[in-house]
C-alpha positions as CSV (number, residue, x, y, z in Angstrom):
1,X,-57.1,17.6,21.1
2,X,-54.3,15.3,21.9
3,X,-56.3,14.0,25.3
4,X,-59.3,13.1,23.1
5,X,-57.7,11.2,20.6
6,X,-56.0,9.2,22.7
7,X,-59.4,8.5,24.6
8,X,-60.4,7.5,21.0
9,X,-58.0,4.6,20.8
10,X,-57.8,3.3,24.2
11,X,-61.7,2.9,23.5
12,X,-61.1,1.2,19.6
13,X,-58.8,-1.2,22.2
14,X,-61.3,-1.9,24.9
15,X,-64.0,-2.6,22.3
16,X,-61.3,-5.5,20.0
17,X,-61.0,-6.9,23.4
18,X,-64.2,-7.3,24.4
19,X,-64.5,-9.6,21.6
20,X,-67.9,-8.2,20.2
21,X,-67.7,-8.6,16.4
22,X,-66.9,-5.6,14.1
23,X,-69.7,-6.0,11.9
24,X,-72.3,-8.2,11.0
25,X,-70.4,-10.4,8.8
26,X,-69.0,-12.2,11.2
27,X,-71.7,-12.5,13.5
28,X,-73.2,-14.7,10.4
29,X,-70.3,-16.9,9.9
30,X,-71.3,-20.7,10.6
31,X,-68.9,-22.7,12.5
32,X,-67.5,-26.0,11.0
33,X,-68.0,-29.6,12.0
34,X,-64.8,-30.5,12.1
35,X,-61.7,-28.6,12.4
36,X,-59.0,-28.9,9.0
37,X,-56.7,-30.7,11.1
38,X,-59.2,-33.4,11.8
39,X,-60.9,-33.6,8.4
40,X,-57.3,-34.1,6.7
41,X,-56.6,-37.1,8.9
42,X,-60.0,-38.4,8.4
43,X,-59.0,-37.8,5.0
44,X,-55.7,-39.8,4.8
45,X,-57.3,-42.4,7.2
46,X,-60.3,-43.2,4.3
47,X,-57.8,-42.7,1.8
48,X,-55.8,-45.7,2.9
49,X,-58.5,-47.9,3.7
50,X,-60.0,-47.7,0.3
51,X,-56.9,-48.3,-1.5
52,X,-56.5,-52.5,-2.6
53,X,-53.0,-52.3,-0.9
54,X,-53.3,-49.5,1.8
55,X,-49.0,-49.5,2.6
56,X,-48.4,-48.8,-0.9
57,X,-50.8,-45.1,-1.0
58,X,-47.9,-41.8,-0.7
59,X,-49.2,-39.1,-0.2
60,X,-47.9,-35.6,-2.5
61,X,-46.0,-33.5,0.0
62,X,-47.6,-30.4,-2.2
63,X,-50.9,-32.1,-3.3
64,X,-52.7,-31.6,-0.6
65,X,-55.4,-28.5,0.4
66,X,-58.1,-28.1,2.8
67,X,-60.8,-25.4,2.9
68,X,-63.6,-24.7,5.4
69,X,-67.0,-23.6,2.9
70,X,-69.4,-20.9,4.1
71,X,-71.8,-23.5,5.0
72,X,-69.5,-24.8,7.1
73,X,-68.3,-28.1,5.7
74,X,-64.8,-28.8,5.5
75,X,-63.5,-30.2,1.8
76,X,-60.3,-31.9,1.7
77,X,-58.5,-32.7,-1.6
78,X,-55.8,-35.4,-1.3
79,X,-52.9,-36.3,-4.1
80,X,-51.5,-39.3,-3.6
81,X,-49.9,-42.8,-5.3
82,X,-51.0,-46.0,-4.9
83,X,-50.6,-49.5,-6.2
84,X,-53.7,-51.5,-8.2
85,X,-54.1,-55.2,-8.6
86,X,-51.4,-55.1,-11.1
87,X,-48.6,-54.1,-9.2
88,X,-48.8,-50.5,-11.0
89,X,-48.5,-47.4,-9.2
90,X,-51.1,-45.3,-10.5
91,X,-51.6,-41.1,-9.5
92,X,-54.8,-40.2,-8.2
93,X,-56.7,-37.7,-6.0
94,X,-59.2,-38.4,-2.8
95,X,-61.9,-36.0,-2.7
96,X,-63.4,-35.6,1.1
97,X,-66.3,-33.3,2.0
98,X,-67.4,-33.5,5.5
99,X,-70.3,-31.1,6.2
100,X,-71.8,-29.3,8.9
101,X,-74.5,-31.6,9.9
102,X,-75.2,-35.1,7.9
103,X,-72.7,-37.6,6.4
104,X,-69.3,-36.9,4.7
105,X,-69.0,-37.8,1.2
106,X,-65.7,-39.5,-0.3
107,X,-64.3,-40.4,-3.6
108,X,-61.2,-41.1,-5.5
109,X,-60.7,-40.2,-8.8
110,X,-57.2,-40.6,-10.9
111,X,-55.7,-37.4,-12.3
């Protein structure tokens, strides 16, 4: 009994490192465009160009998340502070969706 249970789990091992997947849901998963990593720098990068005085945008240490959709497109949501043509420094929020396949979307919006 104890022989055959412990054939039993050296082949659970041997198949988890084969690297087969465990069941058809991840078989299905769709593989992003671009890593997290690379989107939130993307991100940051558009971010700052868009902003009228691009040294002035700080980013929120905490205001920041990134998520990878089932389609696979990556969405980044940035907090940050920037100064407008007055001289204020005004809170907003970059909104970054780079998809799969076609062209990333952008916008900024103040919160």
């Amino acid at each position: 009994m104890i022989g055959f249970l412990g054939l039993v789990i050296v082949a659970g091992v041997v198949t988890s490192i084969s690297g087969k997947p465990q069941s058809a849901d991840t078989a299905s998963t769709v593989k992003a465009g671009l890593s997290e990593n690379d989107a939130m720098a993307s991100c940051q990068s558009q971010t700052r160009s868009a902003a009228k005085f691009p040294s002035s945008v700080k980013f929120n240490v905490f205001g920041g998340a990134v998520q990878t959709l089932a389609d696979g497109a990556v969405l980044v949501r940035l907090d940050f502070e920037a100064k407008n043509g007055f001289g204020n420094v005004l809170p907003q929020r970059a909104i970054c969706k780079y998809p799969a396949t076609g062209p990333s979307l952008f916008s900024i919006e103040d919160r």
